[in-house]
N, C-alpha and C positions, 0 to 999 in steps of 0.2 A: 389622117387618122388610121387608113388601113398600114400606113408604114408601122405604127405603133403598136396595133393589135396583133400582127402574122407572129411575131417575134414573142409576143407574151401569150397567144394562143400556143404557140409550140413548148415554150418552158412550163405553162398549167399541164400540157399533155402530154410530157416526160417526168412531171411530177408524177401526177396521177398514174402512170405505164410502174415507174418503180418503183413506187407503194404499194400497186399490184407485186411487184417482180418480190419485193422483199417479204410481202404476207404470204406469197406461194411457198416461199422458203421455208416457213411455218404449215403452212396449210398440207405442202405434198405427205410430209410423212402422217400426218391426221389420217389422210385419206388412204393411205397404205394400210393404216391398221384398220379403219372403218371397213377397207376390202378385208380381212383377214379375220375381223372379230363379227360381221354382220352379214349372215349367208345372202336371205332374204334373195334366193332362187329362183320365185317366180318372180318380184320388179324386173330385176335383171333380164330374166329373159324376154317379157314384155317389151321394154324398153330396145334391145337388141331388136327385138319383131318390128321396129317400125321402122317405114319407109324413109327415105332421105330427110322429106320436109316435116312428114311430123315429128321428126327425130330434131331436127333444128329447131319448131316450137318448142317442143321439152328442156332443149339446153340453154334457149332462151331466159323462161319461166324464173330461174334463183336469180340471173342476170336482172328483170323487171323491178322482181319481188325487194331485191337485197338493196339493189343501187340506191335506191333514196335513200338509205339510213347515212352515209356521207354526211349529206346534207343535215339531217338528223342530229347528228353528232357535231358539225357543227355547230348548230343553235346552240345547242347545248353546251358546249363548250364557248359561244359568245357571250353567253347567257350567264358564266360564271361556275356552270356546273363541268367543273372541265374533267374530274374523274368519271362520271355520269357518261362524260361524251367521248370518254376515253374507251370506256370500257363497251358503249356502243359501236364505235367504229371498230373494235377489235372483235368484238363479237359476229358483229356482220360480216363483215371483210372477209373472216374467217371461214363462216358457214356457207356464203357464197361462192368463195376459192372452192372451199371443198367440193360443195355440190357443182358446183361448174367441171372441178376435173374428173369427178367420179362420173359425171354424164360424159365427157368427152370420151374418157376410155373405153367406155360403153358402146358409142356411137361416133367416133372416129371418120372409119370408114363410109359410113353412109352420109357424113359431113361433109368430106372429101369428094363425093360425086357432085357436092352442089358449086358452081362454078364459083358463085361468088363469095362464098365461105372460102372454098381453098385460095382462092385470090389474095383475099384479105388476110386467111392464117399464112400463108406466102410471106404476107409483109410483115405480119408481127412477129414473124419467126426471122426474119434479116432483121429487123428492130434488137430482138434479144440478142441476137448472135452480133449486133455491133455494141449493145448494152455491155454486153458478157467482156468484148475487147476492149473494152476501156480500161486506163490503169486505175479508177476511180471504183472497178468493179472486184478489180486483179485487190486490189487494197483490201475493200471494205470484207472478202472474202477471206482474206489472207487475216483478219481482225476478226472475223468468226472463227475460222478454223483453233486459230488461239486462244479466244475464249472456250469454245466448245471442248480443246484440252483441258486447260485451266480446271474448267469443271469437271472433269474425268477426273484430273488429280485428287483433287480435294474429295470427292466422293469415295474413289479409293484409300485414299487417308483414314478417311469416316469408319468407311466399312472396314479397315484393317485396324484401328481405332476400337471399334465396338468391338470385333471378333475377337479382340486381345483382352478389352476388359470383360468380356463373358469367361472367357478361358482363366483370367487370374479370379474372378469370382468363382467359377464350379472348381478349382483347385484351393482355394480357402474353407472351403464348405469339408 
């Protein structure tokens, strides 16, 4: 039996790693502007103020709060409410990533003092960086990158579209 589970324990926990990997891909620029459009000066520095360990309780905390919603969604999604559970797990996933990476940036370095945090981000970070070398990743990237033009064109289109029919409308006027 254990010859059965090791093998489907590791493909649940490469699932679950890049569905993490693919909602950060969404989530990091959120959190760019969340730095950029939300001062909120004293959390910040609060949060910076604290010691290693209660800096690791805090970055914990969305990790606790957020993770059951998975689950959540899928009930919901067994359940038949598969938009309902859609839009749950995209929700959380989301809020989670975020607040997980806005706490890391935060508090980083005082993570980094605690052995077994750095231990562990050690290994997730050789996980990504052999994630990232797969052609599987080089692909699925290279199929963003193209869409994400795609959309640039067509947006351009739009806007030079619109900008050309204002301009023959205030010259008919």
């Amino acid at each position: 039996m254990k010859r059965i589970l090791k093998p489907v324990t590791y493909v649940l926990a490469a699932i679950y790693f890049l569905v993490d990997a693919v909602f950060m891909a969404v989530a990091r620029p959120i959190s760019r502007w969340v730095e950029r459009h939300l001062e909120l000066k004293r959390l910040r520095a609060w949060i910076r103020s604290l010691p290693p360990y209660p800096s690791l309780a805090l970055f914990s905390v969305p990790v606790i709060i957020l993770e059951p919603i998975k689950p959540v969604a899928a009930y919901l999604a067994a359940t038949g409410q598969i938009l309902s559970g859609a839009v749950t797990f995209i929700i959380g996933e989301l809020l989670k990533l975020v607040l997980v990476e806005r706490l890391f940036h935060l508090t980083r370095d005082k993570l980094m003092r605690i052995p077994a945090f750095a231990w562990a981000y050690g290994k997730f970070a050789e996980a990504k960086a052999w994630l990232q070398a797969t052609e599987a990743w080089r692909a699925v990237r290279a199929l963003g990158r193209s869409a994400r033009d795609r959309v640039a064109q067509i947006r351009a289109r739009l806007v030079g579209g619109f900008s050309k029919l204002a301009i023959f409308r205030d010259s008919a006027r």
